[in-house]
C-alpha positions as CSV (number, residue, x, y, z in Angstrom):
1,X,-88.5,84.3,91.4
2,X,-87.1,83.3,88.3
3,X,-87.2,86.9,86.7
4,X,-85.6,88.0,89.8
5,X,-82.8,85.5,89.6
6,X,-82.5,86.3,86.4
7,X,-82.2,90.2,86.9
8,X,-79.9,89.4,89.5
9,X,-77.7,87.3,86.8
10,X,-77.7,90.7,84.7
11,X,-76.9,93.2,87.4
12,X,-74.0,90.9,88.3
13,X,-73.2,90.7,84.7
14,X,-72.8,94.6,84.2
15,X,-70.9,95.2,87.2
16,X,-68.3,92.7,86.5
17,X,-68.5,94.7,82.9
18,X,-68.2,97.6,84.4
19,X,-65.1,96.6,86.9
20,X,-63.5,95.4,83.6
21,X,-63.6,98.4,81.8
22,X,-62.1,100.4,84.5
23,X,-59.3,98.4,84.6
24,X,-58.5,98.3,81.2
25,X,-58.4,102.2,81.1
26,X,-56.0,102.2,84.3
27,X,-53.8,100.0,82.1
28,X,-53.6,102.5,78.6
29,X,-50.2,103.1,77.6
30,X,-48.5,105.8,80.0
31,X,-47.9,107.6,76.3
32,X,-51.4,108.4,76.1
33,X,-51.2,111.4,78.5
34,X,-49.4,113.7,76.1
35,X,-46.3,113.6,78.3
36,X,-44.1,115.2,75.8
37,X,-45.1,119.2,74.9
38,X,-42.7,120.5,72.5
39,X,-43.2,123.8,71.1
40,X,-46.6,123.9,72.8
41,X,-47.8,120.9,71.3
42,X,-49.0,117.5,73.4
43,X,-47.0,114.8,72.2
44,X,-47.9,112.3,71.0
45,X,-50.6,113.6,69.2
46,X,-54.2,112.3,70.6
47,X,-55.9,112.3,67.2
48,X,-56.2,108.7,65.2
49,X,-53.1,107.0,64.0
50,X,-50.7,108.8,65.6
51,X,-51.7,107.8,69.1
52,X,-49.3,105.1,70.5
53,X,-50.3,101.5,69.2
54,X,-52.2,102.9,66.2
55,X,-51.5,100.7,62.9
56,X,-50.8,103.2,60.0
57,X,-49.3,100.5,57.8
58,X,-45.8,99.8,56.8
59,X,-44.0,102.1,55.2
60,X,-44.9,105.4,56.6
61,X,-42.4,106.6,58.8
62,X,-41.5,109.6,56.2
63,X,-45.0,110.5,56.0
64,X,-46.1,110.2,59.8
65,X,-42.6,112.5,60.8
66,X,-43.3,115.0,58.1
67,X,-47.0,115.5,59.6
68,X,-45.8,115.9,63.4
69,X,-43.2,118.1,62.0
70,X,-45.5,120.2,60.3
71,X,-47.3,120.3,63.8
72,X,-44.3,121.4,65.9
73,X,-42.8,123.8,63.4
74,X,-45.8,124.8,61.6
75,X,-43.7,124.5,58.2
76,X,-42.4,121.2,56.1
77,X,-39.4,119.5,55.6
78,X,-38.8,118.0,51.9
79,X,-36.8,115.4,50.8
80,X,-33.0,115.3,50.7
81,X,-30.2,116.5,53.1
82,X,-27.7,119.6,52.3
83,X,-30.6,122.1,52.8
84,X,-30.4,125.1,55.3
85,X,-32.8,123.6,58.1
86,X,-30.4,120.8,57.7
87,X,-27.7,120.6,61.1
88,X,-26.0,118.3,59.2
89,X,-25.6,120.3,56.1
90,X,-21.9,121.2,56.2
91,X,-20.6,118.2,58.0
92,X,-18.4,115.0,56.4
93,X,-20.4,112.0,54.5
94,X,-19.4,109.2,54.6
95,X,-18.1,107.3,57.9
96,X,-18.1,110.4,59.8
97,X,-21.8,110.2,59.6
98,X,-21.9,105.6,60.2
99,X,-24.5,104.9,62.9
100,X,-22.6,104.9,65.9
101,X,-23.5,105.4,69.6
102,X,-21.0,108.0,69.7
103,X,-22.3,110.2,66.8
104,X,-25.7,109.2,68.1
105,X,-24.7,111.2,71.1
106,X,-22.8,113.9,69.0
107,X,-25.6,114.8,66.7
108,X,-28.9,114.2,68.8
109,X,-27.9,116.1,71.3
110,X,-26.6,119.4,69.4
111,X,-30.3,119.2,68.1
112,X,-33.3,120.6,69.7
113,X,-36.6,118.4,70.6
114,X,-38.6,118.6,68.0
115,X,-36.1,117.5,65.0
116,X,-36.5,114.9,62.6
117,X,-33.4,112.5,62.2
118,X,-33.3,110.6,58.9
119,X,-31.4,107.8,59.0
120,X,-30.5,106.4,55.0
121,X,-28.2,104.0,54.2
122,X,-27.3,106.3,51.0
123,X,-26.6,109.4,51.9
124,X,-26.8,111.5,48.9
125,X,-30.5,111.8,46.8
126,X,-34.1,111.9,47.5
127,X,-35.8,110.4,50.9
128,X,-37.4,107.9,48.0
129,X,-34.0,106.1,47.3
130,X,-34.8,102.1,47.5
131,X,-32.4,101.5,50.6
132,X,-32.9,100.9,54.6
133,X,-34.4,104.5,55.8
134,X,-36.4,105.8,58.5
135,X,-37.5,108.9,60.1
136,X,-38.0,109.7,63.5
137,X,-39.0,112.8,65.6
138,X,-36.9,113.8,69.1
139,X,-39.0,114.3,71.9
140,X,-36.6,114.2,74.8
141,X,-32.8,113.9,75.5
142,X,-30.3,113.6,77.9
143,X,-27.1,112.6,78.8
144,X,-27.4,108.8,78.4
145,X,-29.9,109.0,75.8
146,X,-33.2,110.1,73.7
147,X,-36.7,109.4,73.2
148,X,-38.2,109.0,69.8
149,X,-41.6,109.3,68.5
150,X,-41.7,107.4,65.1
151,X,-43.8,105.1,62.7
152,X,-42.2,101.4,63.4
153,X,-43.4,98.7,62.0
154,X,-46.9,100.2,60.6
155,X,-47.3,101.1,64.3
156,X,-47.1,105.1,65.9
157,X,-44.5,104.3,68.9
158,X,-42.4,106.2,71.4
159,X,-39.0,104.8,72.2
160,X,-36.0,105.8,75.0
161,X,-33.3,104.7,73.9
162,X,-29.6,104.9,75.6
163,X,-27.0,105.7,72.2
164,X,-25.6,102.1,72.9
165,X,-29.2,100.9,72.2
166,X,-29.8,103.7,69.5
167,X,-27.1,102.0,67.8
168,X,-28.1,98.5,68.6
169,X,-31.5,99.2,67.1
170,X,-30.3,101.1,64.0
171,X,-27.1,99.5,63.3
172,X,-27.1,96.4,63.8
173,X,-30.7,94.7,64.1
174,X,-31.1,96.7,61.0
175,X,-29.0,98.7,59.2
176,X,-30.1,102.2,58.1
177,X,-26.1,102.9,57.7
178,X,-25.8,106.9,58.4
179,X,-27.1,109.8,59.5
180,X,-28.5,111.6,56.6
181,X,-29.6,114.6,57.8
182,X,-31.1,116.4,61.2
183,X,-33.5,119.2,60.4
184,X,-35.1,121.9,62.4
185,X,-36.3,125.4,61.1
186,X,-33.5,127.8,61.2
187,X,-30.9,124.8,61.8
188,X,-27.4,126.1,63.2
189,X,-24.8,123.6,61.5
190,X,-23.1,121.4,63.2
191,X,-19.2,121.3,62.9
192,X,-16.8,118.8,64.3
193,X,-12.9,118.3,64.8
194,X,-12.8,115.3,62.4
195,X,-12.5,117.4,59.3
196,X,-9.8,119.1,61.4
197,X,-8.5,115.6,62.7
198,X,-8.4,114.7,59.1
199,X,-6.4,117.4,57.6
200,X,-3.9,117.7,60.4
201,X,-3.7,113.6,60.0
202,X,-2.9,114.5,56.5
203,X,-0.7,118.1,56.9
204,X,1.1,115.6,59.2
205,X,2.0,113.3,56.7
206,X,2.7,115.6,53.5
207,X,5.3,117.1,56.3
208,X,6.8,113.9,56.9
209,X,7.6,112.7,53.6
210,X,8.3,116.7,52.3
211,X,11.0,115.4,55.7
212,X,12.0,112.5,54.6
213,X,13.1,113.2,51.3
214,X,14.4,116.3,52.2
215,X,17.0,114.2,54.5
216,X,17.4,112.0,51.7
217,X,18.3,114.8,49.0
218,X,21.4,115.9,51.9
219,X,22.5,112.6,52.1
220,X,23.0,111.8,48.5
């Protein structure tokens, strides 16, 4: 009687096991499906440290966006903005390109899923420049916002973000600073009126004071 109670005890033992283990694999992060497919490819990615939750260590976000790049596009980035996969590669530095959630909006979504975004609070120089910095890959826009796949904290993670968030996030819990660049094979670049604001801002005033003293010359 005592072996049967005692098979009992086991049986009971791997059922309860068993229950347990089911659960736990109804409760995996929805991520794990592959949701995103960009370019035919299953994001995120299923193999080791890039799976949602994975530790890759601190430090890698460059590294972990230039190999799902490579995935995507079948081709590197490198290092530095101003190249021609750049978007970014004709438009203003400086505050034109501040982490805002309106130029979060402006630039995300001229650029297709797939991109990496590079955020750097210097602008100019390598990747490798010891400032704030991150890279993160677009898997999904829309008109209130994005979803990122990134390395954050050591850990492979997909955000949504709205571009108030985006900014929140990036700005102002830490500050990367700018937009660096926003590169994609065969980037189109991006042009905005604020070159053109900026100009007519200052055509506006050379007029006004060529004006001004032209009124003053009749006068005297």
């Amino acid at each position: 009687m005592k072996n049967q109670d005692y098979l009992k005890r086991i049986g009971a033992v791997l059922l309860l096991s068993a229950v347990l283990l089911t659960a736990a694999a109804g409760s995996r992060p929805a991520f794990a499906a592959s949701p995103f497919t960009v370019n035919g490819v299953g994001l995120p990615l299923a193999e080791k440290g890039y799976r949602i939750g994975d530790y890759r260590g601190a430090g890698m976000c460059w590294e972990f966006a230039r190999h799902i790049y490579y995935q995507i596009w079948n081709c590197f980035f490198y290092q530095g903005g101003g190249t021609e996969d750049d978007m970014l590669r004709e438009y203003p530095s400086g505050e034109a390109r501040r982490i805002t959630a309106e130029n979060a909006r402006r630039f995300i979504t001229a650029a297709p899923v797939g991109s990496v975004i590079r955020l750097q609070a210097v602008q100019e120089g390598p990747d490798t420049v010891k400032c704030n910095r991150h890279s993160l890959i677009l898997l999904a826009k829309s008109e209130e916002g994005c979803t990122l796949y990134h390395d954050w904290s050591g850990y492979a993670t997909v955000g949504t973000f709205t571009w108030q968030q985006f900014a929140e996030q990036f700005r102002y819990k830490i500050d990367f600073g700018y937009f660096k660049y926003i590169k994609y094979p065969g980037a189109k670049a991006l042009r905005d009126d604020y070159t053109a604001v900026q100009t007519g801002k200052e055509l506006m005033i050379s007029s006004r004071i060529y004006h001004d003293a032209e009124i003053l010359e009749m006068k005297r």
